[in-house]
C-alpha positions as CSV (number, residue, x, y, z in Angstrom):
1,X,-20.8,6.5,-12.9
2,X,-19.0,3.2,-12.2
3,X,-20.5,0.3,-13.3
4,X,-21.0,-2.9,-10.8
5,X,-18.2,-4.7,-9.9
6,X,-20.4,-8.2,-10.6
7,X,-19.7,-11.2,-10.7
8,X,-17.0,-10.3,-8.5
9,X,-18.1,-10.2,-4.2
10,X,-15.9,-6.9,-3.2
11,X,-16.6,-3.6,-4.2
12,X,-13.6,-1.8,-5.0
13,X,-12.0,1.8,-5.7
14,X,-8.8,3.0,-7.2
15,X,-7.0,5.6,-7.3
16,X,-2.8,6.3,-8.1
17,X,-0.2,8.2,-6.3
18,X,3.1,9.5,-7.8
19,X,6.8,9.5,-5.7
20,X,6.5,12.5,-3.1
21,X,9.5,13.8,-0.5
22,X,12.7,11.2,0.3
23,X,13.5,11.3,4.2
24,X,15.6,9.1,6.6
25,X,12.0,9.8,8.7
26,X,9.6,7.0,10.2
27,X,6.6,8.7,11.9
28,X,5.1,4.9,13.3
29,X,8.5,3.5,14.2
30,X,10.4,6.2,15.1
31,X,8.1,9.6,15.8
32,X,9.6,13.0,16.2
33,X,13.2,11.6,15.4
34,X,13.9,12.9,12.1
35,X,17.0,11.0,9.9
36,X,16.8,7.7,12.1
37,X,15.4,5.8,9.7
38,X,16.4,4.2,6.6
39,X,15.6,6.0,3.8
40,X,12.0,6.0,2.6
41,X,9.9,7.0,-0.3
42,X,7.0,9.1,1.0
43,X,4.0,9.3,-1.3
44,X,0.8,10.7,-0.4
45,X,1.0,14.1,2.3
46,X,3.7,16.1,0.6
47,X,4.0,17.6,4.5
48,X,4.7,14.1,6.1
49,X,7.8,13.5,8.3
50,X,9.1,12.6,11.5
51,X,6.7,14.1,13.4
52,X,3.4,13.7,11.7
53,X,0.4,13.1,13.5
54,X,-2.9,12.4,12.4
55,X,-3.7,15.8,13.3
56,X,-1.0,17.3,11.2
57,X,-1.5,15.3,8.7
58,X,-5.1,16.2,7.9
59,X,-4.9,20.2,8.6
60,X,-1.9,20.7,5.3
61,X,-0.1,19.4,2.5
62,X,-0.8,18.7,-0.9
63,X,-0.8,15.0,-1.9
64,X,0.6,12.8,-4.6
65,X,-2.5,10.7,-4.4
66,X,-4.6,12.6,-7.0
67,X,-5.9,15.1,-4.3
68,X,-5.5,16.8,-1.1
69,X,-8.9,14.9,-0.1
70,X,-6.7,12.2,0.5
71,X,-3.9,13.4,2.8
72,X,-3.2,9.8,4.1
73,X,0.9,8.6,4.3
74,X,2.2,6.1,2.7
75,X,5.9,5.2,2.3
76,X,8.6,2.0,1.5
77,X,12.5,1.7,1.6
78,X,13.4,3.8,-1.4
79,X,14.5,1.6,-4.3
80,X,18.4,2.1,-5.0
81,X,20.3,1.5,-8.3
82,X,23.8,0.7,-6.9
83,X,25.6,3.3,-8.4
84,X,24.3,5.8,-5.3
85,X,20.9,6.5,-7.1
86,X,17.4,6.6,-5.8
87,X,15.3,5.3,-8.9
88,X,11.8,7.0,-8.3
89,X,8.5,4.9,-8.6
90,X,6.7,6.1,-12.3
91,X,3.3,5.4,-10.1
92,X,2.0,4.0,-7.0
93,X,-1.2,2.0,-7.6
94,X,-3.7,1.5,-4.6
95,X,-7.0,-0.1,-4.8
96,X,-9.1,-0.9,-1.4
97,X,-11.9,-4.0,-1.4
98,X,-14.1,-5.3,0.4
99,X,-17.6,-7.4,0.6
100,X,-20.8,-4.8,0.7
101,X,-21.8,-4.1,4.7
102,X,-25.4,-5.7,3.2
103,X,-23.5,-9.5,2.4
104,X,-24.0,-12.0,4.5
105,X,-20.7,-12.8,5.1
106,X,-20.1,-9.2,6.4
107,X,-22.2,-10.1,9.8
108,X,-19.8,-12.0,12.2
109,X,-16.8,-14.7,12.5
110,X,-17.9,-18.2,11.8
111,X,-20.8,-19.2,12.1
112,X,-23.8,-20.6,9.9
113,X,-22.9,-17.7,7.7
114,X,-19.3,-18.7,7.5
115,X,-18.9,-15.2,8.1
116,X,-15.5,-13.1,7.1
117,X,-15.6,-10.3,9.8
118,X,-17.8,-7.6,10.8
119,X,-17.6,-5.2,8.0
120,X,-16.6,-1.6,9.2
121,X,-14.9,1.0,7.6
122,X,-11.4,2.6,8.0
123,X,-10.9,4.1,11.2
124,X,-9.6,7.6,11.4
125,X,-6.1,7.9,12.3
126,X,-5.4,3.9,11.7
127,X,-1.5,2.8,11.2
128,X,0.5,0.0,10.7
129,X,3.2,-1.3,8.6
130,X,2.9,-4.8,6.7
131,X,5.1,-7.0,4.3
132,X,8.5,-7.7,5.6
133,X,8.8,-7.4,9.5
134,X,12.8,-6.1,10.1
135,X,12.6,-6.5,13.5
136,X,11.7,-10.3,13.6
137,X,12.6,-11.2,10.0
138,X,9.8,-13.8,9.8
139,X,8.5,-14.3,6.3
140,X,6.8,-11.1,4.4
141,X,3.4,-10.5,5.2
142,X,0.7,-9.8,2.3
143,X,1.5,-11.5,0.0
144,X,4.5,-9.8,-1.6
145,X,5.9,-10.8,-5.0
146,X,7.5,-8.7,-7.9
147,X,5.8,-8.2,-11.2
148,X,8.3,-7.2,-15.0
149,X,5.8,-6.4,-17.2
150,X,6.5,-4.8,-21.1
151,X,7.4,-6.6,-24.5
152,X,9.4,-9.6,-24.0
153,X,9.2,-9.8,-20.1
154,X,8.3,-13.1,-18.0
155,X,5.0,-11.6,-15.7
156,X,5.0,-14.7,-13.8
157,X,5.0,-13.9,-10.1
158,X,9.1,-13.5,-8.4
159,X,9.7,-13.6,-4.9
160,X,12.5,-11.0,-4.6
161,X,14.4,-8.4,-6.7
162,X,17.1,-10.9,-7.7
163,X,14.6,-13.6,-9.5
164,X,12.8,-10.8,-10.8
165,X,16.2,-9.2,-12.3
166,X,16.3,-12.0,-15.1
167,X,12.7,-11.7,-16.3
168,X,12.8,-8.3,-16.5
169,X,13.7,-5.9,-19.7
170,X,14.7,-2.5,-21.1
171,X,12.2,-0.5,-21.9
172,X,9.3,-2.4,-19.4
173,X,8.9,-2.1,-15.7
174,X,9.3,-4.1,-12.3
175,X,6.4,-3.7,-10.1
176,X,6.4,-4.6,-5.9
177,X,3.1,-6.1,-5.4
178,X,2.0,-6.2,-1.8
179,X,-1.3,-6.1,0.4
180,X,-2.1,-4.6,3.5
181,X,-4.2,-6.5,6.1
182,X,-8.1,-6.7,6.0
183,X,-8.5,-7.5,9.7
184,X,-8.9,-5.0,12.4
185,X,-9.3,-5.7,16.8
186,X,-11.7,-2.9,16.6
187,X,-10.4,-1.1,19.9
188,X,-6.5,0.2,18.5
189,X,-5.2,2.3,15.9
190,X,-1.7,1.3,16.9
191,X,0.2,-1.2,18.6
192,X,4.0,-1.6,19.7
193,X,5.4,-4.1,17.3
194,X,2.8,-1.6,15.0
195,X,1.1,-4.8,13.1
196,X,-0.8,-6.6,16.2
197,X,-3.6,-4.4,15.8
198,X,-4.7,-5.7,12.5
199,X,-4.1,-8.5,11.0
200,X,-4.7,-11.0,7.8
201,X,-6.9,-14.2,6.9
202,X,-7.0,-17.1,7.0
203,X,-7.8,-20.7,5.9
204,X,-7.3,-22.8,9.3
205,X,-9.5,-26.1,9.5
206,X,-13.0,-24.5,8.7
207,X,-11.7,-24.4,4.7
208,X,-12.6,-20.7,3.7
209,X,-10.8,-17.1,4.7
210,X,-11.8,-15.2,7.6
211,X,-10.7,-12.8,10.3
212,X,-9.1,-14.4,13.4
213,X,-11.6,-14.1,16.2
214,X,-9.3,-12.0,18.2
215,X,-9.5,-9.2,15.1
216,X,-13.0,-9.5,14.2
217,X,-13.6,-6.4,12.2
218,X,-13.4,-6.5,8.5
219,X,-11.7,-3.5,7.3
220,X,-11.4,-2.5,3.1
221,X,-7.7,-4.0,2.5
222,X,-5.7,-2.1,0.0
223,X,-3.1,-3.7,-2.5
224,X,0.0,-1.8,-3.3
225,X,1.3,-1.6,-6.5
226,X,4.9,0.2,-6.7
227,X,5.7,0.5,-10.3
228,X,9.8,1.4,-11.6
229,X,10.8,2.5,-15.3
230,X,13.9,0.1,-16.3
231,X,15.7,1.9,-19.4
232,X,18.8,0.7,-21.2
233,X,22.2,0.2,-19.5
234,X,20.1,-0.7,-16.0
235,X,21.2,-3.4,-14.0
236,X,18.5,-4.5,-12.4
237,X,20.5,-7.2,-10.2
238,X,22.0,-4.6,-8.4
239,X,18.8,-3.1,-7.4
240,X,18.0,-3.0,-4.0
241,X,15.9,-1.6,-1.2
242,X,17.7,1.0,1.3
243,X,16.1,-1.8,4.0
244,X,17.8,-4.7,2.2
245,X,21.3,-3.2,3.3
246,X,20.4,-3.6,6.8
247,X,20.3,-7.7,5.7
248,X,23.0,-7.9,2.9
249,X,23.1,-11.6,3.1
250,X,19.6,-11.8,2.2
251,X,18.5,-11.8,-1.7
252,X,17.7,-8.0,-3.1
253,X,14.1,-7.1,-2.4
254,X,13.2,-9.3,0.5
255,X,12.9,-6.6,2.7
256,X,10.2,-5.1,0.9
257,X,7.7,-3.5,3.7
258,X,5.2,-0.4,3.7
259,X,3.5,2.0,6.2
260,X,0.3,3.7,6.3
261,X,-1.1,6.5,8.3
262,X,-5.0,7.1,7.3
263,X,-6.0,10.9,7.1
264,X,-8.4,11.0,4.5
265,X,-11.2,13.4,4.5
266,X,-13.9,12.1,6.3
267,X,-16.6,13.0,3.8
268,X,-14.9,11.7,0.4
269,X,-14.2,8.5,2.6
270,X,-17.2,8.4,3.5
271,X,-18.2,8.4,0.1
272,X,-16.5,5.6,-1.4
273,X,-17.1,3.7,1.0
274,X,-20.8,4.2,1.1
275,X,-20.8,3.9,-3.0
276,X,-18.1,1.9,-4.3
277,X,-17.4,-0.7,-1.4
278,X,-21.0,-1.1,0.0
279,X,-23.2,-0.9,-3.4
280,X,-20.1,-3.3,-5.1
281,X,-19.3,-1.3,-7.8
282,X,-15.9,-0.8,-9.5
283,X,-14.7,2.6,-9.4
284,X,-11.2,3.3,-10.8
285,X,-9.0,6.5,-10.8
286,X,-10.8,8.1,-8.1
287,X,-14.5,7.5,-8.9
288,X,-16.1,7.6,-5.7
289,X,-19.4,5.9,-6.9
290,X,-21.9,8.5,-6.5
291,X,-21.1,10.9,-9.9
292,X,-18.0,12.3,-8.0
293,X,-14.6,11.6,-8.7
294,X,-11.1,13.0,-6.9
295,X,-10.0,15.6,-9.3
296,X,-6.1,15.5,-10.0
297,X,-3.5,18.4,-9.2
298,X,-2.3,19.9,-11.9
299,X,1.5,18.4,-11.3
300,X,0.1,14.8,-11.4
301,X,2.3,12.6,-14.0
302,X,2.7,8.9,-14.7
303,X,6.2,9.2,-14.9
304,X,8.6,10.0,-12.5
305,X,10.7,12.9,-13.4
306,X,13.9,12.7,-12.4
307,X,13.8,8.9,-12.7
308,X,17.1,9.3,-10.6
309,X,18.3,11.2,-8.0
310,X,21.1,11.3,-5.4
311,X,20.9,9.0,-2.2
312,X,21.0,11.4,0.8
């Protein structure tokens, strides 16, 4: 059993995804048009594409994320080396938060409570894409920085691939740190810019975080931790997102973006909602707070192998 996530406010549970299928597909921005996109690491669904649904999502496919109870997509620009190589994430590492349903501050907007949002869970079918926005190239969403971490890297906090490229070192690891909105309108699982629906916190002149009044519902937000093997003879200045060559006069890794498509099965979400969000515990690799944890498939490794493979 997890033990409580105290003196911390959210509840939280974890869980880790390895790289899935590489397609030119979009299923948000560009559905039932397979190879219009650019191309995109998929993780999660092994079945998603083009043309997923939420339907199709939940009746098949195995998933990278531990187990087939959580058939949700997720995918990001695949990284690329420069030398016409895909490097592979080793690990995807997603963990959703949230204030228990019972907190005060899970009531309303405002308020004598100072409240953060009306606590609800994920909606079924929910999508959106957050971090960098290439349609109007306004500044990254979610807080997105890059992470080298290993003997004899600088951990402090870079704002793109190319600061990030001289802290980093052989034998360690970049990470692409970004989080998905926590805010919800309550009435959409979509919108047509794909982001209006939900979006984030924020300060303004009342001096703590809380969901605009116009997205009052307070949804678990998930951080996204993208993790990438560097080895000797890398050159981790020429790394760069398949997005970023849409922008080449912009700095490697500014791009950065992701997309989700919830299909998780409504009774383990249930469950880790009820358990580790809303009795604030901290569950990690798939405890679901209740005795229960996702089991792993049997081809679930930390690291990705190939590291490399051909851009298609």
């Amino acid at each position: 059993m997890p033990g409580t996530a105290a003196p911390d406010v959210v509840g939280a549970f974890r869980f880790t995804c390895f790289a899935g299928q590489l397609l030119r597909d979009d299923p948000i921005v560009f559905p039932n048009q397979p190879g219009k996109s650019h191309l995109h690491q998929f993780y999660g669904n092994l079945e998603a594409n083009a043309s997923s649904t939420y339907s199709s999502l939940r009746k098949s496919g195995k998933s990278t994320c531990m187990s087939q109870l959580n058939r949700s997509a997720y995918w990001m620009p695949a990284m690329l080396d420069g030398k016409g190589n895909v490097v592979r994430p080793d690990h995807v590492q997603i963990y959703y938060k949230r204030r228990p349903k019972s907190d005060p501050q899970c009531k309303s907007v405002g308020g004598v409570e100072k409240g953060e949002g009306i606590c609800t869970d994920l909606p079924n079918g929910l999508k959106f894409i957050f971090g960098y926005d290439m349609v109007t190239m306004k500044p990254p969403t979610g807080s997105l920085y890059y992470q080298c971490v290993g003997t004899g890297a600088d951990a402090s906090h870079s704002p793109n691939l190319a600061v990030a490229a001289g802290k980093c070192v052989a034998g360690g690891r970049v990470a692409a740190v970004v989080a998905a909105p926590p805010c919800w309108d309550g009435k959409n699982l979509d919108s047509p810019n794909h982001r209006d629906h939900v979006a984030y916190r924020s300060y303004g002149s009342w001096g703590y975080a809380r969901c605009p009044s116009t997205h009052p519902y307070r949804i678990p937000t998930f951080t996204l931790l993208a993790s990438y093997s560097i080895v000797s003879g890398d050159n981790i200045a020429a790394w760069r997102f398949s997005s970023d060559e849409m922008h080449p006069d912009l700095p490697h890794g500014t791009t950065y973006h992701a997309d989700f498509f919830m299909a998780w099965d409504p009774v383990a979400k249930q469950m880790w909602h009820d358990n580790c969000i809303n009795k604030l515990l901290s569950c990690s690799d798939g405890a679901l707070g209740n005795g229960w944890k996702l089991k792993r498939s049997s081809d679930f490794v930390y690291k990705a192998t190939p590291r490399l493979v051909r851009a298609t």
